[in-house]
C-alpha positions in Angstrom: 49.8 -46.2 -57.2 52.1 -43.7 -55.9 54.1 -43.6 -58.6 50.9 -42.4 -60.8 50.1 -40.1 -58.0 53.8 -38.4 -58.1 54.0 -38.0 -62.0 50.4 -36.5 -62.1 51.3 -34.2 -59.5 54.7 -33.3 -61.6 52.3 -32.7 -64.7 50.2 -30.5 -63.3 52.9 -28.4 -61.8 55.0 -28.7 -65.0 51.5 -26.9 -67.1 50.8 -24.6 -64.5 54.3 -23.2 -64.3 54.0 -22.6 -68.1 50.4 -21.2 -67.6 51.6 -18.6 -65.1 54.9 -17.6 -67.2 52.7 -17.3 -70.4 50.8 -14.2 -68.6 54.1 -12.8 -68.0 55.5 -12.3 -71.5 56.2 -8.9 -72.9 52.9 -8.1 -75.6 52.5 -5.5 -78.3 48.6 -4.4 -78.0 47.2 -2.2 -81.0 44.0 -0.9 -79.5 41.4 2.5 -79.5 42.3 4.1 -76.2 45.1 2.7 -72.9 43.0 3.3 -69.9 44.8 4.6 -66.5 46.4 1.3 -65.8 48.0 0.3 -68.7 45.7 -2.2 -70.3 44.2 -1.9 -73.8 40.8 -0.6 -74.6 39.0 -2.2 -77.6 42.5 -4.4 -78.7 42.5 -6.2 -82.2 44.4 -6.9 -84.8 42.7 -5.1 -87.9 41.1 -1.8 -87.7 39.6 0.2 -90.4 40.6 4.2 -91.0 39.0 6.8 -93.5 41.6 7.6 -96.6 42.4 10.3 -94.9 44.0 8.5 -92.0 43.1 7.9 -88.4 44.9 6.3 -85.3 45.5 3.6 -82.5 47.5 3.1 -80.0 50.2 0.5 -79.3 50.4 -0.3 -76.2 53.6 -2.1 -74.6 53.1 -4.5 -71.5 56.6 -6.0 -69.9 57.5 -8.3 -66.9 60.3 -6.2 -65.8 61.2 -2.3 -66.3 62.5 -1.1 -69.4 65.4 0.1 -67.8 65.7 3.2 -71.0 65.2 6.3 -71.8 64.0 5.8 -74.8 62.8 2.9 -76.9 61.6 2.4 -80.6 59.3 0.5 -82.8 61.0 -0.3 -86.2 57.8 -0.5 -88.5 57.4 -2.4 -91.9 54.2 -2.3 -94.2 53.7 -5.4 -96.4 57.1 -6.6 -95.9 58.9 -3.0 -96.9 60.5 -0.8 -94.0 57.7 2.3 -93.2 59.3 4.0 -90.4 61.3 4.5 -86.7 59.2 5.9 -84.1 60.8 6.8 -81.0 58.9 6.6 -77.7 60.2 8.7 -74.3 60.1 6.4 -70.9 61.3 6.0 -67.8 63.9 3.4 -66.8 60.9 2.0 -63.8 58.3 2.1 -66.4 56.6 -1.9 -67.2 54.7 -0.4 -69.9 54.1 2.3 -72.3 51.8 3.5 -75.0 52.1 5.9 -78.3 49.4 7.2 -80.3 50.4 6.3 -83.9 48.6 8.0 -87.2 47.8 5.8 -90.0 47.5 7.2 -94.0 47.8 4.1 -96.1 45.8 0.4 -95.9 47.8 -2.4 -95.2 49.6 -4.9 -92.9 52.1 -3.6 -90.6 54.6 -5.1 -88.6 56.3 -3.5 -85.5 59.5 -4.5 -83.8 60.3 -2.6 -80.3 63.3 -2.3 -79.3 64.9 -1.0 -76.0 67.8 1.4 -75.8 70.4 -1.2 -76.2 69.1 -2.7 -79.4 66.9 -5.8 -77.5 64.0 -7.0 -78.9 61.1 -6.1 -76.4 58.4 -7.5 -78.6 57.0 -7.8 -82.1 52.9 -7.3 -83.1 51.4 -6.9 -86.6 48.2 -5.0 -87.5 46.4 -4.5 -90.5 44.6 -1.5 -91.4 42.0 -1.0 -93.8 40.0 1.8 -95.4 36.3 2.0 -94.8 
């Protein structure tokens, strides 16, 4: 009987350690607005523009500081390389945000990376006309 009693008690320990480092894990948000704390407003993964283009931001959450200047999101649309964006921060900084403009429909995929070529983390998006 103890025996059952010391594995549950491992078990439970063993899933709530990797609940609580799960909510610690660096995340790419694509939202409407960052509010003053750094959390997304209105997050999802598809979002609809005019044809004439519109904007979200991405929003960067990590458990640690950046420890950069200066990061960048390498961004590919439906498989092809799009663009480099480079976004200013502060070595203390846990997360950041950029306001990104959209022209075309499709499914983009972003890759931030810190100032010495790390992956922070990866999100993908896809935009559609309305």
């Amino acid at each position: 009987m103890k025996r059952l009693y010391f594995l549950s008690l491992i078990f439970f320990a063993v899933i709530s350690f990797i609940s609580n480092n799960n909510s610690f894990a660096q995340t790419l948000y694509f939202c409407e607005d960052v509010d003053a704390d750094g959390y997304p407003v209105n997050e999802s993964s598809v979002f609809s523009i005019p044809k004439d283009g519109g904007y979200l931001y991405t929003l960067v959450r990590l458990p640690y500081e950046v420890d950069c200047y200066s990061v960048r999101y390498e961004i590919y649309r439906n498989g092809d390389y799009d663009n480099t964006i480079y976004v200013d921060v502060e070595k203390d900084w846990t997360w950041f945000w950029k306001k990104i403009t959209f022209n075309e429909s499709g499914t983009y995929e972003f890759y931030a990376y810190d100032c010495d070529d790390n992956l922070l983390t990866s999100g993908e998006v896809k935009i559609k006309y309305y």
